[in-house]
N, CA, C and O atoms as a GROMACS GRO file, in nm:
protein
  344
    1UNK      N    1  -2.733   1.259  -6.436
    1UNK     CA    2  -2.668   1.237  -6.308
    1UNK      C    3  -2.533   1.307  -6.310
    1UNK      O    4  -2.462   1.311  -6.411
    2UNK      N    5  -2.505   1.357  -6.204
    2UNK     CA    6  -2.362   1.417  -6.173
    2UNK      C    7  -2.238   1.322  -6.125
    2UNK      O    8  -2.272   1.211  -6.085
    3UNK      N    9  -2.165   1.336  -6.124
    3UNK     CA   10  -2.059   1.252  -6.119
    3UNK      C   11  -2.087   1.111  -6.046
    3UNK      O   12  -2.079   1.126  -5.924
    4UNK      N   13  -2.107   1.027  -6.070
    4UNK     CA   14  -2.176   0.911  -6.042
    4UNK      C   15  -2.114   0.825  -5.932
    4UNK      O   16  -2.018   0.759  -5.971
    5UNK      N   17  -2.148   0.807  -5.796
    5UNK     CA   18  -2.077   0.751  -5.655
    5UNK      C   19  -2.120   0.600  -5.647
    5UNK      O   20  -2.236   0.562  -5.667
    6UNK      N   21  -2.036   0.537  -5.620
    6UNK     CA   22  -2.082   0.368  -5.558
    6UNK      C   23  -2.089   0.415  -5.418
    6UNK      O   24  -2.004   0.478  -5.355
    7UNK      N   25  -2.257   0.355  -5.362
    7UNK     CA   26  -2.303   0.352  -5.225
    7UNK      C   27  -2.337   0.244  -5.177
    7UNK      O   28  -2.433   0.193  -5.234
    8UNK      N   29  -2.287   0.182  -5.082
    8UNK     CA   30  -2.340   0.070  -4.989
    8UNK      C   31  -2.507   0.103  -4.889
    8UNK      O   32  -2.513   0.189  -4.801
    9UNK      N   33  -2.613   0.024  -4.926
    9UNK     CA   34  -2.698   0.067  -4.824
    9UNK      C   35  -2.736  -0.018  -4.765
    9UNK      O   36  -2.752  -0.117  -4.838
   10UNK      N   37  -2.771  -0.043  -4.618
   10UNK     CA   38  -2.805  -0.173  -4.543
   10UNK      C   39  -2.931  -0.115  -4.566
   10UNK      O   40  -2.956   0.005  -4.577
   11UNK      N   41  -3.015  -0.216  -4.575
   11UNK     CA   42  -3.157  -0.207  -4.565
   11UNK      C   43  -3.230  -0.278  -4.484
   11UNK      O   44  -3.180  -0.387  -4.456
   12UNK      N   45  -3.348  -0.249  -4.427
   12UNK     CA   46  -3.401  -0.342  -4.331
   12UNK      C   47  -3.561  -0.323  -4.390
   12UNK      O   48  -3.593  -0.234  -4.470
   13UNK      N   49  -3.669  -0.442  -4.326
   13UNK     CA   50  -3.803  -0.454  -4.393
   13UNK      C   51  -3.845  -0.568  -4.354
   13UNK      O   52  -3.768  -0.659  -4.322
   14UNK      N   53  -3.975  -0.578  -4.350
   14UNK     CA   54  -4.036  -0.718  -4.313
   14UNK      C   55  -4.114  -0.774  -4.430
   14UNK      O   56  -4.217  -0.734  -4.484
   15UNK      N   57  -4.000  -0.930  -4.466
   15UNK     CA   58  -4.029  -0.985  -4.538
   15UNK      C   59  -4.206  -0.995  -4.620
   15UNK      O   60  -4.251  -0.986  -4.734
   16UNK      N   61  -4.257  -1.014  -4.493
   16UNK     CA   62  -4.441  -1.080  -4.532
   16UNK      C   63  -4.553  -0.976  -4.415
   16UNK      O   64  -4.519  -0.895  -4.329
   17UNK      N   65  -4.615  -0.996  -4.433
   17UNK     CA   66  -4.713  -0.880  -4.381
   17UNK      C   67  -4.743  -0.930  -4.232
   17UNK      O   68  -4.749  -1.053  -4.230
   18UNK      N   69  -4.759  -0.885  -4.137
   18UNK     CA   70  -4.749  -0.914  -3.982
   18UNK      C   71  -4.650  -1.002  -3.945
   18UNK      O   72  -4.683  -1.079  -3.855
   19UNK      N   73  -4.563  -1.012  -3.979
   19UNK     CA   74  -4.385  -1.083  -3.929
   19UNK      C   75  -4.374  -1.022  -3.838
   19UNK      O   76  -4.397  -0.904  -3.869
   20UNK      N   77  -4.343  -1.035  -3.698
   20UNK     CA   78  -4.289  -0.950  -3.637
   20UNK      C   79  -4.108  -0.896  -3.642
   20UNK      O   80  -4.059  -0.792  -3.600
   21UNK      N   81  -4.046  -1.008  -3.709
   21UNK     CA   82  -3.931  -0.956  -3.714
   21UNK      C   83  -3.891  -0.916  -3.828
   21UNK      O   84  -3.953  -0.960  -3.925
   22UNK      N   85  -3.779  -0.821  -3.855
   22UNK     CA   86  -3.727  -0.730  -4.004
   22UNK      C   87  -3.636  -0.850  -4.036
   22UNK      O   88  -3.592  -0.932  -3.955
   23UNK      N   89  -3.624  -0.848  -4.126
   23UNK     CA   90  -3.470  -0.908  -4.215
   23UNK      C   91  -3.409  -0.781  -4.269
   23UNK      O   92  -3.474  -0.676  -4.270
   24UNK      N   93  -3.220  -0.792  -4.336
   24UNK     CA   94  -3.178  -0.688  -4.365
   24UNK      C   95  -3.102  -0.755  -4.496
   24UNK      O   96  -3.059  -0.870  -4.505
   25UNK      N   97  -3.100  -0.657  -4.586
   25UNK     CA   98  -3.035  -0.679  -4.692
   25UNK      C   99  -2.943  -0.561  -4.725
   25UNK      O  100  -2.990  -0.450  -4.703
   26UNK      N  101  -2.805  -0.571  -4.781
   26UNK     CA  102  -2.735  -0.477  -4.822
   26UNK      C  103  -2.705  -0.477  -4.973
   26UNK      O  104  -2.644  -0.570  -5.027
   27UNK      N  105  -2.756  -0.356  -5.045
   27UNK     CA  106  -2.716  -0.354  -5.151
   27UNK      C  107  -2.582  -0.240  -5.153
   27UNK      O  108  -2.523  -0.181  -5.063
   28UNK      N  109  -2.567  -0.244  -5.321
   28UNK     CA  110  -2.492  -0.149  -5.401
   28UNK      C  111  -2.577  -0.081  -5.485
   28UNK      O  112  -2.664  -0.142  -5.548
   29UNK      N  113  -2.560   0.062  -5.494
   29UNK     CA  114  -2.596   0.155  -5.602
   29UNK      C  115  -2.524   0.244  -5.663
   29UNK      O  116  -2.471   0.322  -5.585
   30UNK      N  117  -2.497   0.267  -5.799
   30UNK     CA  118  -2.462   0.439  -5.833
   30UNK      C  119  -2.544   0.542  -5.797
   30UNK      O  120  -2.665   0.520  -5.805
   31UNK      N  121  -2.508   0.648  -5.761
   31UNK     CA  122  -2.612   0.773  -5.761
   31UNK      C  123  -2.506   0.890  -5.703
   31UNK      O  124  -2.412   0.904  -5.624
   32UNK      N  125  -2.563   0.941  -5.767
   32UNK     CA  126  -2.465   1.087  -5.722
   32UNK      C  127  -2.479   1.168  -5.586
   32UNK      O  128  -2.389   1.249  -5.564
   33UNK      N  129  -2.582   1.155  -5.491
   33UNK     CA  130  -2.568   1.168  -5.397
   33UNK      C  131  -2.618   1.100  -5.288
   33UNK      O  132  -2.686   1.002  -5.321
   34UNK      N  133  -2.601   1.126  -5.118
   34UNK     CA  134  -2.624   0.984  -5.052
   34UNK      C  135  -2.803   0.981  -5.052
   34UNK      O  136  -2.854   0.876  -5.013
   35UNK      N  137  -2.891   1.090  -5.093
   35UNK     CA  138  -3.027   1.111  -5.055
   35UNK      C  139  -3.089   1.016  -5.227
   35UNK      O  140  -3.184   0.937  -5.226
   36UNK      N  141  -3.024   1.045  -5.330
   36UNK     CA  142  -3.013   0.964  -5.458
   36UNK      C  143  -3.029   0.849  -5.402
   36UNK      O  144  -3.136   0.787  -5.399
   37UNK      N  145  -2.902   0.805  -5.345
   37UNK     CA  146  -2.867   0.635  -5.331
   37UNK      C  147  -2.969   0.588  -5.229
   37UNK      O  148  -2.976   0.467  -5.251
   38UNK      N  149  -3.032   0.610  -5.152
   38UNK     CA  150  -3.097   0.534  -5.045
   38UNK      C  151  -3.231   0.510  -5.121
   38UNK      O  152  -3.299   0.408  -5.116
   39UNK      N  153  -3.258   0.631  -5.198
   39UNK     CA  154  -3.414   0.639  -5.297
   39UNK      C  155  -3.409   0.524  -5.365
   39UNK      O  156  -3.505   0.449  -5.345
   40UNK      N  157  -3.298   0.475  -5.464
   40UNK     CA  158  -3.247   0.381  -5.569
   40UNK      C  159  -3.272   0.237  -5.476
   40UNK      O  160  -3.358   0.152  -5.503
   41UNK      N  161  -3.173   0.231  -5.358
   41UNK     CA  162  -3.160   0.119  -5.294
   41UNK      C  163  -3.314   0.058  -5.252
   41UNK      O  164  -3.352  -0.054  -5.285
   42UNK      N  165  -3.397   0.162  -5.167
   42UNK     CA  166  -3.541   0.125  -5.146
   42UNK      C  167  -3.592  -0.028  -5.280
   42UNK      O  168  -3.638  -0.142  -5.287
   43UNK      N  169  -3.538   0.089  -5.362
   43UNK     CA  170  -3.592  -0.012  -5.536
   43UNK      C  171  -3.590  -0.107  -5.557
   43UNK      O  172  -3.675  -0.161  -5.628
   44UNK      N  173  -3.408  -0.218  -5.460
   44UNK     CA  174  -3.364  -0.288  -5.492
   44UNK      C  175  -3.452  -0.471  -5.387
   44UNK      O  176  -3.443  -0.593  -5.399
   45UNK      N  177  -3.508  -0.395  -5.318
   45UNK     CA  178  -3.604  -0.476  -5.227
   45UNK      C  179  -3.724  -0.482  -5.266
   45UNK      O  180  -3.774  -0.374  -5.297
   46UNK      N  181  -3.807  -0.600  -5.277
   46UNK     CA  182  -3.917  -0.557  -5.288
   46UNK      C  183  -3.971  -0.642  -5.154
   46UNK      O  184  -3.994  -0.763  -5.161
   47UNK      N  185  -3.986  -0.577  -5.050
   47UNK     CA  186  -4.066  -0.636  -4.911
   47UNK      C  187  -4.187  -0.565  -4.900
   47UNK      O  188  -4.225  -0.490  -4.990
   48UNK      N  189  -4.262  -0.587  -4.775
   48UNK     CA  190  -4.399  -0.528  -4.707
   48UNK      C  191  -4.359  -0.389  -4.685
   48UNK      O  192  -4.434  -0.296  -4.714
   49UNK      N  193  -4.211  -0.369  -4.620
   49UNK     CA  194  -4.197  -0.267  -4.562
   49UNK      C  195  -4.056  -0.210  -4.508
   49UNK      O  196  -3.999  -0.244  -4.405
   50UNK      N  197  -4.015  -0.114  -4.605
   50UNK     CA  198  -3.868  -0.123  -4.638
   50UNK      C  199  -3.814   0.024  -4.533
   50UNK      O  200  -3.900   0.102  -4.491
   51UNK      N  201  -3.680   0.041  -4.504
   51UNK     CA  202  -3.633   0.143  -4.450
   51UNK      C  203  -3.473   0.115  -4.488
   51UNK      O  204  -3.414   0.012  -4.524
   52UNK      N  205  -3.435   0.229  -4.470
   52UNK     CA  206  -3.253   0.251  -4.501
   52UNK      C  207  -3.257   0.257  -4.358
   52UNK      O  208  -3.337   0.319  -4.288
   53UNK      N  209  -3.104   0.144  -4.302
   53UNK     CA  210  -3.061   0.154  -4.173
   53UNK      C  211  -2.964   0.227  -4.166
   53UNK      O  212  -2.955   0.275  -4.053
   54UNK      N  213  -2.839   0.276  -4.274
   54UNK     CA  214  -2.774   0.305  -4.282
   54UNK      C  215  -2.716   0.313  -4.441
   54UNK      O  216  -2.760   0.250  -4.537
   55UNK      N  217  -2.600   0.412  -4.438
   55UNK     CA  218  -2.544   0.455  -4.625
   55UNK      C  219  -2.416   0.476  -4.597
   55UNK      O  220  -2.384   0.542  -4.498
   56UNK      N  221  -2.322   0.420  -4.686
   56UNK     CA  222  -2.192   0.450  -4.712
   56UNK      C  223  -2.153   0.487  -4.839
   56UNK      O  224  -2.190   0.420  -4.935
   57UNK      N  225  -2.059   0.619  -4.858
   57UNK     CA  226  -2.013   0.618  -5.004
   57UNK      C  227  -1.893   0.580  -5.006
   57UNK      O  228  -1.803   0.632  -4.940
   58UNK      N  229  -1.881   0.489  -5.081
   58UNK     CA  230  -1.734   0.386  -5.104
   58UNK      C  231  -1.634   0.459  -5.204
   58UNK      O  232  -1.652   0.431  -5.322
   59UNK      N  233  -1.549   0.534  -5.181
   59UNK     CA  234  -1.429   0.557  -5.240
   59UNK      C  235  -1.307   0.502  -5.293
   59UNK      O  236  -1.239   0.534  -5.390
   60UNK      N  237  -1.290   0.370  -5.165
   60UNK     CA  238  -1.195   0.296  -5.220
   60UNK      C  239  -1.188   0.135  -5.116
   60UNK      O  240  -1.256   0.123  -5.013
   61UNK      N  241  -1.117   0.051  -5.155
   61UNK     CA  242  -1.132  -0.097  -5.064
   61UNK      C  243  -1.016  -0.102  -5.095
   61UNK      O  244  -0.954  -0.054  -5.190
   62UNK      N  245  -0.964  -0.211  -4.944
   62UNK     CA  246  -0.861  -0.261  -4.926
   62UNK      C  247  -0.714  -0.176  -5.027
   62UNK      O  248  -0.639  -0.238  -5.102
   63UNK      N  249  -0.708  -0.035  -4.999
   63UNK     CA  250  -0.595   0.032  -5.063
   63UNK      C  251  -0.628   0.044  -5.256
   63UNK      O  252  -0.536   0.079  -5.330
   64UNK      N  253  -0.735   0.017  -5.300
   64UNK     CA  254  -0.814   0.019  -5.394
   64UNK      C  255  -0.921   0.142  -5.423
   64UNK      O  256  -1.023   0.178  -5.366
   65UNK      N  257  -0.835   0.201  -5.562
   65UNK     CA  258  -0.956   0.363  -5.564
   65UNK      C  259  -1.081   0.320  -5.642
   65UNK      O  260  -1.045   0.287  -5.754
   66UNK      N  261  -1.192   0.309  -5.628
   66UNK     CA  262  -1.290   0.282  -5.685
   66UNK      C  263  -1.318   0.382  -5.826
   66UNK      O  264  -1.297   0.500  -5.797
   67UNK      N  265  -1.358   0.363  -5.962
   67UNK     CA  266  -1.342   0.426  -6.024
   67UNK      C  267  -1.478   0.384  -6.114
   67UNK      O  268  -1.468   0.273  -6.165
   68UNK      N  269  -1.582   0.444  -6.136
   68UNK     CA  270  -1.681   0.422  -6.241
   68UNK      C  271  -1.622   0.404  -6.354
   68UNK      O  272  -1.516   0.438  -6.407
   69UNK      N  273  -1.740   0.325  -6.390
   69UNK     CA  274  -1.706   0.362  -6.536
   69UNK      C  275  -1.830   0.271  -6.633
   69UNK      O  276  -1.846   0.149  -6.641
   70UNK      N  277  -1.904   0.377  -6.697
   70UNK     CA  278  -2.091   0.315  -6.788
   70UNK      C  279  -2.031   0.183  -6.873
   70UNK      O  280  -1.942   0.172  -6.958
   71UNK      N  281  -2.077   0.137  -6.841
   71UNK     CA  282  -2.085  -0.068  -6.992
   71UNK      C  283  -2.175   0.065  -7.106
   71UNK      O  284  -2.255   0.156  -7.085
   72UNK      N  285  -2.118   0.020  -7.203
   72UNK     CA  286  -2.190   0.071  -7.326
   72UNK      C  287  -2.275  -0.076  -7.350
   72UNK      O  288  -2.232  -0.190  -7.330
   73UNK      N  289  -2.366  -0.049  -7.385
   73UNK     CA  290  -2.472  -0.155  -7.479
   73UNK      C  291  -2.503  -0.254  -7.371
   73UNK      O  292  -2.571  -0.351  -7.405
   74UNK      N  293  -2.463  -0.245  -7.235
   74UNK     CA  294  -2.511  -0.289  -7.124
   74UNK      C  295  -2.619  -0.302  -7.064
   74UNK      O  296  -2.646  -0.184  -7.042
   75UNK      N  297  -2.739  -0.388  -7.000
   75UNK     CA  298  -2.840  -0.335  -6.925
   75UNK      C  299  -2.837  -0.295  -6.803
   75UNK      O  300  -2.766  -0.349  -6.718
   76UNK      N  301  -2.906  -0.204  -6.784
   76UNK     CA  302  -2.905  -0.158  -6.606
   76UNK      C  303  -2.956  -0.261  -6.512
   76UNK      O  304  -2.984  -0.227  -6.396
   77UNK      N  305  -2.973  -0.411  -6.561
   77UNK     CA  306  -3.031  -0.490  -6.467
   77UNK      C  307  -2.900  -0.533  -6.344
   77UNK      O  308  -2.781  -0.507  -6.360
   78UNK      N  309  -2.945  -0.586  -6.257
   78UNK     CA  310  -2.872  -0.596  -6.155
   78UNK      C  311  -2.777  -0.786  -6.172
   78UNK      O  312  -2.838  -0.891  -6.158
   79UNK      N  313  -2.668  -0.778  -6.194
   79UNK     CA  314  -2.601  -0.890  -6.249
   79UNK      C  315  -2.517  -1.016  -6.097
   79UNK      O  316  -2.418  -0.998  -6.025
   80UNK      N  317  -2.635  -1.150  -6.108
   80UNK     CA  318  -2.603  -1.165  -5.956
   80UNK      C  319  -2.414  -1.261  -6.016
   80UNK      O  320  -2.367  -1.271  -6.129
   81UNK      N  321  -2.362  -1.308  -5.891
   81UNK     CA  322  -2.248  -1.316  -5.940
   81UNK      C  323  -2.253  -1.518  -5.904
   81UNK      O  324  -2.214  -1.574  -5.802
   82UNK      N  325  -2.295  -1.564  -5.995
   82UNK     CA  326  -2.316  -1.699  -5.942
   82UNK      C  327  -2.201  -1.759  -5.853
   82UNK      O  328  -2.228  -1.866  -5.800
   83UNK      N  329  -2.090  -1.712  -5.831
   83UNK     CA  330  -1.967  -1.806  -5.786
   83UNK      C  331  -2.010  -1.763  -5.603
   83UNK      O  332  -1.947  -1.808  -5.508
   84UNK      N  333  -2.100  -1.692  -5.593
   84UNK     CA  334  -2.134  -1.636  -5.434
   84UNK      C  335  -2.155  -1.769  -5.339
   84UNK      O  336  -2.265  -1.824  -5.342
   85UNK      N  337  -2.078  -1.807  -5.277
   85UNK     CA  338  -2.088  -1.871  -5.172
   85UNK      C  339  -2.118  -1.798  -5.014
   85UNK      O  340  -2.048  -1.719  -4.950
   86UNK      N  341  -2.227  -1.848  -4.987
   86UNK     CA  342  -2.277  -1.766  -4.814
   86UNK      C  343  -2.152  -1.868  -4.695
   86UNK      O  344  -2.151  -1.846  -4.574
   0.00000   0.00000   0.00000
């Protein structure tokens, strides 16, 4: 991978097979470019029937430069953040 980008992707898909309505989920991905990141994000759903609604590449938050950086001896699994209150 080439210089490695944090992307926001909204995703949309229908939960169960003849639903008529989509649900949407937004993930995060690395990938080096925005056609990378939407491929990756698809991954992060597993529904009947998935689509990218939209992609952002995040540079920086609230006056904050976003900056990679690889976990050595880390897994690539996706780490949920238990303190998440909806």
């Amino acid at each position: 991978m080439t210089k490695p980008n944090l992307f926001a992707v909204l995703l949309g898909g229908k939960i169960r097979k003849n639903h008529l309505m989509e649900d949407h989920h937004l993930v995060f991905v690395v990938a080096s470019d925005e056609k990378e990141a939407r491929k990756l994000a698809k991954l992060k759903w597993d529904v009947e029937e998935v689509h990218v609604d939209g992609s952002q590449l995040i540079k920086s938050v609230d006056g904050y430069k976003i900056n990679l950086e690889k976990s050595i001896g880390k897994t690539d699994k996706l780490i949920v953040n238990s303190d998440y209150t909806p």
